[in-house]
N, C-alpha and C positions, 0 to 999 in steps of 0.2 A: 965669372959673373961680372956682369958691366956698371953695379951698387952695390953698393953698401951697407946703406939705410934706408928702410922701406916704411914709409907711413901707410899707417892700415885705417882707411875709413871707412871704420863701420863700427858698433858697440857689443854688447851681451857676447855670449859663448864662442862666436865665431871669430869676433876680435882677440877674445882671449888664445883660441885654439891659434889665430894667426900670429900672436905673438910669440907661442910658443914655437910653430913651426918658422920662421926666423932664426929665434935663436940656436934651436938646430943647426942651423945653417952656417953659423956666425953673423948673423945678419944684425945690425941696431935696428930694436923696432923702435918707430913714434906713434903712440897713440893720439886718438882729438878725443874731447868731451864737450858735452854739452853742459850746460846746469844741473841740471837731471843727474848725469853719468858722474861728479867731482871724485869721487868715492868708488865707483864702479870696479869689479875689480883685474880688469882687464886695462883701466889704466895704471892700477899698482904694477903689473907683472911688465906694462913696457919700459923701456930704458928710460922714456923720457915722454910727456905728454903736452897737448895743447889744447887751451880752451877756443871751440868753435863760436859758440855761441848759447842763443837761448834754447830751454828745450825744447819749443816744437821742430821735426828735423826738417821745417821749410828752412830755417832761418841756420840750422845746424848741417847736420849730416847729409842734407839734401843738397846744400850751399856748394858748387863746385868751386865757387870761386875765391869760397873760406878756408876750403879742404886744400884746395892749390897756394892760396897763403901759407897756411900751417903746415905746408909739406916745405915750402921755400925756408920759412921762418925753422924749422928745425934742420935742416942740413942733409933733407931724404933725395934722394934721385929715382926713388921709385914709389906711385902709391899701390896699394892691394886694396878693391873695393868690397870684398868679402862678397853676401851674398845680401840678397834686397839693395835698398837705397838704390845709390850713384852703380850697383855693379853691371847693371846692363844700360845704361845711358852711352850712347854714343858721342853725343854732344860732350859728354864730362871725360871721354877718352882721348878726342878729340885735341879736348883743353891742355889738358895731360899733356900728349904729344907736344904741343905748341909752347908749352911753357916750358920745355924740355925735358920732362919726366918717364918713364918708364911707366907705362899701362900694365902692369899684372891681370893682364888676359889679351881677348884677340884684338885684330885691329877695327877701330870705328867702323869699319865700311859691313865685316861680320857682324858683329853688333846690330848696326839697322838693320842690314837684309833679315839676319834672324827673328830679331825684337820684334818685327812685323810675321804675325803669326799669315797674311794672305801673303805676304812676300817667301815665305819660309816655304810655304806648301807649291810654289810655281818651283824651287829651287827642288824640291824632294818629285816632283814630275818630272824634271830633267834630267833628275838623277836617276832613272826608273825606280822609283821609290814609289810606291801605292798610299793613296791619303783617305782619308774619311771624306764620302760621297756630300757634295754640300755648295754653296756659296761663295765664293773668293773675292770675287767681285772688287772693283772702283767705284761702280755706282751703291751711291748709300742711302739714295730716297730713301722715303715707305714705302714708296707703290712698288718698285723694284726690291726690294726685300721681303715684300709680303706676297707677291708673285712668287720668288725662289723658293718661299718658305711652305706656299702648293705645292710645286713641284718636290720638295723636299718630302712632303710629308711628317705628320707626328709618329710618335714624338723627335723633337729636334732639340739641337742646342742655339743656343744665344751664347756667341762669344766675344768678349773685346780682345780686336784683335794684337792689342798690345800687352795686353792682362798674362796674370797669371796667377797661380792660389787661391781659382776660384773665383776672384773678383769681377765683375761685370761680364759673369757669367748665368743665365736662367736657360730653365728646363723647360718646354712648351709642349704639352699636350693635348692641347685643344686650340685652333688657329684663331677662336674669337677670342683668346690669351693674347696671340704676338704681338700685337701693337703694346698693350698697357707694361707686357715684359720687357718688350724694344727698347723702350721710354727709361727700363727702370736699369736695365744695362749701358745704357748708354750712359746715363747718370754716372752710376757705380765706375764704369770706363774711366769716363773725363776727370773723376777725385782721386782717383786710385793712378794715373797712367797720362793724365792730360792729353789724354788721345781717346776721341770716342766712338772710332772706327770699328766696325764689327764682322763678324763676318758666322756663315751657317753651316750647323753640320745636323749629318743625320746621328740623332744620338742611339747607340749600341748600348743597350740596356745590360747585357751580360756580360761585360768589358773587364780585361784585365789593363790596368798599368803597367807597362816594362818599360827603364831605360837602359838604355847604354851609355855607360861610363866610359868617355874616348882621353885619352892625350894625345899631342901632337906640338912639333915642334917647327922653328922657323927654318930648319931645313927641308920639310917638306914630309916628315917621319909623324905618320897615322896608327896608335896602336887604341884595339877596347880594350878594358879592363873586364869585360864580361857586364852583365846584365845584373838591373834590382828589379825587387816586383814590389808596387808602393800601390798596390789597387785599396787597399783597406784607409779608407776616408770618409771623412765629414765633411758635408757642403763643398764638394769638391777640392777638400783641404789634404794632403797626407797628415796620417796620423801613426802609421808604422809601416818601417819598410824594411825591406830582408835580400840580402845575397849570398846566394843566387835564386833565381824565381822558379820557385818548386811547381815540378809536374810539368815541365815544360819540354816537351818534345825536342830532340836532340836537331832536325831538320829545322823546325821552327826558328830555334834556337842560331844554327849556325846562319841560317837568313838574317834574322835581325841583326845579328853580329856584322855579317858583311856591306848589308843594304846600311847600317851607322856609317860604317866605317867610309863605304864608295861615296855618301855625303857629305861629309864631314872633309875628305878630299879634294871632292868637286869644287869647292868653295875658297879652297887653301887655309884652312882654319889652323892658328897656332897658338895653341892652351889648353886646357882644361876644359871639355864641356861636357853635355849630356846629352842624344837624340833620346826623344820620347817618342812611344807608339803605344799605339791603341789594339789591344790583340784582343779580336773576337771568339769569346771562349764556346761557344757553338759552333764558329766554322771552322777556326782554325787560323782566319785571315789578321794581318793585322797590315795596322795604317800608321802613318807617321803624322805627329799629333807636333811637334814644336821642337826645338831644339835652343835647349838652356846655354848661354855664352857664359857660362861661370861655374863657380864651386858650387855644388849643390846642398842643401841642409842633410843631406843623407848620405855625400860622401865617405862617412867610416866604417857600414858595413860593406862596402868594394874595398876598404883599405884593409880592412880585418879579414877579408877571404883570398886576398892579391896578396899582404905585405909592401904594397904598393905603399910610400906615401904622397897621395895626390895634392894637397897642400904645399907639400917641399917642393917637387915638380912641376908644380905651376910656377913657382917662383923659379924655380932654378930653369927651365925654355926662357921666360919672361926675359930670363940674363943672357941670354943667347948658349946655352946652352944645347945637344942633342939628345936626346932621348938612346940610353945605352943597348935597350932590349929589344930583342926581335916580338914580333908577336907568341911564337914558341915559346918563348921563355916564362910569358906569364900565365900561370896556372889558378885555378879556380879551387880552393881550398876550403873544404869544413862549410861554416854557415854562420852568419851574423845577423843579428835583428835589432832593430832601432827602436825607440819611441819615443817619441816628442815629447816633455813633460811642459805643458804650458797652465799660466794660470787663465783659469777657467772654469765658469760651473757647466758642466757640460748637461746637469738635468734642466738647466736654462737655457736651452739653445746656445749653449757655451757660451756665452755671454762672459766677457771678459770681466777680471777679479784684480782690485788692483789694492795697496798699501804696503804698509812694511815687512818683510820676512822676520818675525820672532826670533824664529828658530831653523835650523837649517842640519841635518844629518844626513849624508850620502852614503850610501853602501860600498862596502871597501872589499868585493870577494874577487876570486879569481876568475880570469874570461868576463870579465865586466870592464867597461870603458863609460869614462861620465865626462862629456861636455856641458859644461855648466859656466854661466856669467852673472851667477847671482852667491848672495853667501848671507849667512845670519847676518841682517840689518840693511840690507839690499831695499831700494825700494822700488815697487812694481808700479809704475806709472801708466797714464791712459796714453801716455803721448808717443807708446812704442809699441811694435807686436807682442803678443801675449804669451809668446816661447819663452819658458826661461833655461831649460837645459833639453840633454838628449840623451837617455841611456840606452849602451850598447851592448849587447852581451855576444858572445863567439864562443862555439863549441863546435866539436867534430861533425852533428847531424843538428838536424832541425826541430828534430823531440825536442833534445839538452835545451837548445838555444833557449824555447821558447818556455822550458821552465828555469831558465835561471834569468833571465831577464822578469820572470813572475816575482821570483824570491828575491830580483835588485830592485823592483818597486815596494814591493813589501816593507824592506828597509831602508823607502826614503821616506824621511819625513820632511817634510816644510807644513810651518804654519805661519798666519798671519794670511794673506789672500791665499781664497779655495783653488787645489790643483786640478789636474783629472787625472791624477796617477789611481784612483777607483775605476774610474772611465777603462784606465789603458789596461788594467789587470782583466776588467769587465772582456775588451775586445781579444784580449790572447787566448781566453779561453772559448770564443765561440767554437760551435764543430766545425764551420767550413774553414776557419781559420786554422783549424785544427790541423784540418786534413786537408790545408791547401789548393783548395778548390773554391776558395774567395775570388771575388769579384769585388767592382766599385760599388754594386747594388746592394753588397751583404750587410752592411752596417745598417741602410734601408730599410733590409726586408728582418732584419731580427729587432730592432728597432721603430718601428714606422711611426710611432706616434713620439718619439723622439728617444731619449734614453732616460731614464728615470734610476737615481741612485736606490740600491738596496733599504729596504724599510728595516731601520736600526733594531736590532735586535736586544733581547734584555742585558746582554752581554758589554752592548755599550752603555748600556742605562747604568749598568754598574759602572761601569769605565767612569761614566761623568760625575757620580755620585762620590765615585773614589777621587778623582782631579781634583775634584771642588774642597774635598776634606786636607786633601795632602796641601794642599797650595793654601785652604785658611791655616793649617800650621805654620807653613814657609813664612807665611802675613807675621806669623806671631798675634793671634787673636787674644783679646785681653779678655775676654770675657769668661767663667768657667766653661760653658760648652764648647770652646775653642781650645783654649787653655791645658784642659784636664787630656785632649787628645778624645781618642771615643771610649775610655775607659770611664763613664761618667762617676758622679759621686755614692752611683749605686752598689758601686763592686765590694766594698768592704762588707758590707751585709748579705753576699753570695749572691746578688742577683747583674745577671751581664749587662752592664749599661749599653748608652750606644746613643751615639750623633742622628739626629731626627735631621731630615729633609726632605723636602718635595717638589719630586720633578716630574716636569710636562702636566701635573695635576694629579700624582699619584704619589702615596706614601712611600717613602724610604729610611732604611736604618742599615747605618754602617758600625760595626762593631771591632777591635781590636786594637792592636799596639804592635812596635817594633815592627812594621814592615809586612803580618800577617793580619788581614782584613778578611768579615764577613757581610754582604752586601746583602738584606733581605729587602725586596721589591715588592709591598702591600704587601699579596697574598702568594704569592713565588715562591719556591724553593729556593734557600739559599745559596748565595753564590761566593764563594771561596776564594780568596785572591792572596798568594804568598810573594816574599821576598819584593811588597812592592815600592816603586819610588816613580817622582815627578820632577825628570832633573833637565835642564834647557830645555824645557818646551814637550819632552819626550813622555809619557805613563809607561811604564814598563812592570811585568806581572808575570806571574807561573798561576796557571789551571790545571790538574788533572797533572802535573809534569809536563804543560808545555807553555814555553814562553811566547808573549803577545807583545806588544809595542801597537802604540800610537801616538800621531802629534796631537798635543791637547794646546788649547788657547780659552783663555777668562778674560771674558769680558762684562765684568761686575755679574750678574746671575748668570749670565749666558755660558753654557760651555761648548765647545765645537769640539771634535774631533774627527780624527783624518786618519783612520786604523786599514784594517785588512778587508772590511766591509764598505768603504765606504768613506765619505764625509757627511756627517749629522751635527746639528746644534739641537742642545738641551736647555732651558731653565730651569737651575738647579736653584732651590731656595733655601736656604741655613735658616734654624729657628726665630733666629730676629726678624726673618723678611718673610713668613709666611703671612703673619695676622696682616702685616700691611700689604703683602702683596694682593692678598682676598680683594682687597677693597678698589684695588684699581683698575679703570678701564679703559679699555683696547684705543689705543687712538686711529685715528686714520679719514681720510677721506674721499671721496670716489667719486669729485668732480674735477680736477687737478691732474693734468698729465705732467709727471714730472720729471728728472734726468736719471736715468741708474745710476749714471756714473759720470765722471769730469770727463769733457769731452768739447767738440765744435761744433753749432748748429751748423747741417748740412742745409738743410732747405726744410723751410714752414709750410705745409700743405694748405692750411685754413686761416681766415683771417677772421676781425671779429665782426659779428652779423651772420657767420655763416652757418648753417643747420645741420648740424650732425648726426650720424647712428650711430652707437657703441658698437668699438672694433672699428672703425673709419680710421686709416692712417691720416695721422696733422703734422707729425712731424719727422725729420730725421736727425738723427744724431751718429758722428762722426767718432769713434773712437778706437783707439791699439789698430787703426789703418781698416775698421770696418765699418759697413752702415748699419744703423738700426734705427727700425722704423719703430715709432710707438704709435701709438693708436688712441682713440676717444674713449674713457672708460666708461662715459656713458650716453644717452642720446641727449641732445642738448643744440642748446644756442653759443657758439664760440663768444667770451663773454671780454675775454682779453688774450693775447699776447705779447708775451715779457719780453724773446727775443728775435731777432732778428736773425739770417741767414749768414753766417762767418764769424759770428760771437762764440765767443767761448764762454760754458756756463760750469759750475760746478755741482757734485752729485749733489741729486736732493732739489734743484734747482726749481723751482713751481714755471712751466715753459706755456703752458696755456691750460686757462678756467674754462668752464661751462658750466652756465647756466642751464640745470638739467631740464628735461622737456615735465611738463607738470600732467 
């Protein structure tokens, strides 16, 4: 190998994953941070790190020309761009080369041809490689895209064609849509990708995801690693992926294997990447959709069914290196399944969730793998994606797989910002997931009106009833109703006392001592909770003989929890704070568009003077790398605007008044 020291620029779980796969190796890794990252703990585990800069990652992780300081300033000869950011930047490999550094991946020239999604589809023609019927086009008028897009017929997609993840991508199913879509992909294109090239396809409503996992090295040596199937998404995002892609016809099968591979050749490609295709689960046909120049976020279930490891192997070609195996040699073993754990409320059109991790417990069984770049006290910022770890489970079949990855979300907790690990347990148990005959539509169609978390059952209501009791003892409450515990001053006189509360607006009474509690809800049967405690962040309890767990977080009457159901908040109220809570009222107001969350104005739609309806998008907001539009919450006269287009405002932030219509 021709280094030594490899700087890895990129942050959260992949940075970490990359530092480990270094030391593997013997390798010195350098990490970069930004402001945000000091603490992060992916720069604990490198040998040695360097601050980029500030945290937004234009100025940071974006910076090539900070990343190429900090790789000179530490003593690396090689960087690894991991995945997002700088990792498919050509210009930044480029740079790389030129400053004399070793690119951990292919060469700039791959890079652009790939990174352009109409570039990449002329190369998959040449290749006899079959593509989704559509647009490729130079010319990017309107009038010549809204022509193609006749021709094309609905429904179609809206792609940038530098994108990926979804991003400045819309769905059109009616042609007097394309224009206002066009306009809004094109947008989403240029923030996301500073390229607002697009390009049209016909969209396959019944469509599965398959890629293929290729390596290849600078002698010339093309091998797959075999195929995932990542079809199960939201808003065109993966949300779980699994290898190998069940129910997949064995001819299918060895087609996409070789049609990757005769591409992937064509081109001379030396690294690590992935072709992706589009396979029509009605015909049978599939098209090739992109081909990823990097590590992929879902590389460890091909490494859990290969024994492959694709991380070391990127790096070790990267050193000049050969590739030892024939294609024979690698075998397709068992089954693995991923799942993304990001923060996000996913009954909010996922709407990213951001502050400090409380608390932090990973599940520790066998056949479980946890990519993770956060830890208790981690803080989950707007200024980065909303992934924070990845779990992986691996067993002999795909039943196993998919109930022990059930039972490794079960026992993860995080609290502090909401997850979607409810979300993920939600999607492993749908039937078509079940049985394998998921498409990108399934999420869609058992969802259509979005996903809505389970309606908390009395089971949590006790849960919060019980947090709220255990944690005023933890306080040490000075008063007797804290104090005495929930054995009140009534028990000498044989009658069972018991701690009054009331939550959501309904009477409660929790009774007991030593760790066994009795939770009656108004007019309920009561609910029995032994051997219980509330220790980091965690409620832990026996019913019936069986144990529960949940993350629990207080925040003054509020209690949240994040159990096997679900995530729900309660107002739990201790006898001090009912009489006064009676009296108080709801605040709020409903002419105020204001921020969810810390973020960039992208673009102001309304100015003041202008006439609104409620539901009229005014604004966009820029955050964890997505758009969100807010809208007028009611009709009205635009009465002011606070900010301007490239401001950065904080959550909470009042962004535009109306004066409502009378």
């Amino acid at each position: 190998m021709n280094f030594s020291t490899v700087l890895i620029a990129n942050r959260g779980e992949i940075a970490l994953r990359l530092v480990r796969a270094c030391q593997g190796l013997g390798l010195r890794a350098v990490a970069v941070y930004s402001d945000a990252d000091r603490e992060a703990p992916h720069v604990v585990a490198a040998e040695t790190a360097v601050h980029i800069g500030p945290s937004e990652a234009a100025q940071s992780y974006l910076d090539g020309a900070r990343i190429i300081a900090a790789a000179k300033q530490a003593g690396a000869q090689a960087v690894h761009p991991g995945y997002g950011f700088l990792a498919e930047n050509a210009g930044f490999a480029q740079a790389c080369a030129d400053a004399g550094l070793v690119f951990v991946g292919p060469s700039p020239e791959n890079i652009a041809l790939m990174g352009s999604k109409i570039a990449a589809k002329a190369v998959a023609v040449a290749a006899n490689v079959p593509v989704v019927p559509g647009y490729y086009g130079d010319d990017q008028s309107d009038d010549r895209l809204l022509a193609e897009a006749h021709i094309i017929g609905v429904p179609l997609l809206i792609k940038a064609s530098a994108g990926g993840g979804g991003r400045g991508m819309r769905q059109v199913h009616d042609l007097a849509d394309f224009t206002t879509e066009l306009i809004a992909a094109r947008a989403e294109a240029e923030a996301a990708f500073g390229d607002s090239q697009i390009l049209l396809e016909r969209y396959v409503g019944t469509a599965r995801h398959i890629e293929v996992q290729i390596l290849a090295d600078q002698q010339g040596n093309v091998r797959h690693l075999f195929e995932r199937d990542c079809s199960l998404q939201r808003n065109h995002q993966k949300v779980i992926e699994e290898a190998p892609a069940p129910l997949l016809p064995a001819d299918v099968r060895a087609s996409l294997l070789e049609s990757a591979v005769r591409l992937t050749k064509g081109i001379g490609y030396d690294s690590a990447g992935t072709v992706e295709f589009l396979l029509d689960a009605d015909t049978g046909e599939y098209y090739f959709l992109e081909m990823n120049t990097r590590l992929q976020v879902e590389h460890p279930v091909t490494e859990a069914v290969t024994g492959i490891d694709i991380a070391a192997w990127q790096l070790r070609v990267a050193g000049g290196e050969s590739l030892p195996f024939a294609q024979d040699d690698i075998t397709c073993s068992g089954w693995a399944i991923e799942a993304r754990i990001a923060a996000e409320d996913p009954a909010n059109n996922y709407r990213p969730e951001i502050g400090k991790i409380t608390s932090y417990a990973a599940p520790d069984m066998p056949g479980l793998r946890l990519d993770s770049g956060v830890r208790a006290g981690s803080i989950v910022s707007h200024y980065y994606d909303s992934m924070l770890a990845k779990l992986i489970s691996s067993a002999p079949d795909r039943a196993s797989a998919i109930r022990l990855l059930d039972q490794g979300l079960a026992k993860y907790h995080i609290t502090g910002p909401g997850t979607n690990i409810a979300f993920l347990r939600d999607l492993l148990a749908l039937p078509d997931f079940v049985a394998g005959t998921h498409s990108t539509a399934s999420l869609g169609a058992a969802h259509p009106d979005g996903w809505h978390a389970p309606i908390p059952g009395h089971h949590q209501w006790a849960e919060a009833v019980l947090t709220n009791f255990l944690a005023s003892n933890d306080r040490g409450g000075h008063d007797p109703w804290t104090a005495l515990g929930a054995w009140r001053v009534t028990e000498p006189s044989g009658r069972p006392g018991g701690a009054i509360y009331r939550i959501n607006g309904e009477d409660a009474r929790i009774e007991g001592r030593d760790g066994t509690y009795i939770v009656t809800l108004h007019d309920l049967a009561p609910i029995e909770m032994e051997n219980a405690s509330l220790r980091g962040g965690i409620l832990s309890y026996e019913t019936d003989g069986m144990r529960h767990s949940a993350s629990a977080e207080i925040d003054g009457e509020k209690v949240s929890l994040d159990g096997q159901t679900g995530r729900a908040s309660f107002v739990v109220l201790d006898s001090d704070r009912i009489i006064q809570a009676a009296g108080e009222a709801a605040l709020g107001g409903g002419n105020q568009v204001r921020a969810p969350m810390p973020g960039l104005v992208s673009d102001v739609l309304a100015q003041p003077g202008d006439v609104v309806i409620a539901g009229q998008p005014v604004v966009v907001i820029e955050a964890m790398k997505l758009l969100q539009t807010l809208t007028a919450p009611c009709a009205g006269t635009v009465a002011q605007v606070n900010y301007a287009a490239g401001e950065n405002v904080d959550m909470g932030a009042v962004l535009i008044t109306i004066d409502p219509e009378e």
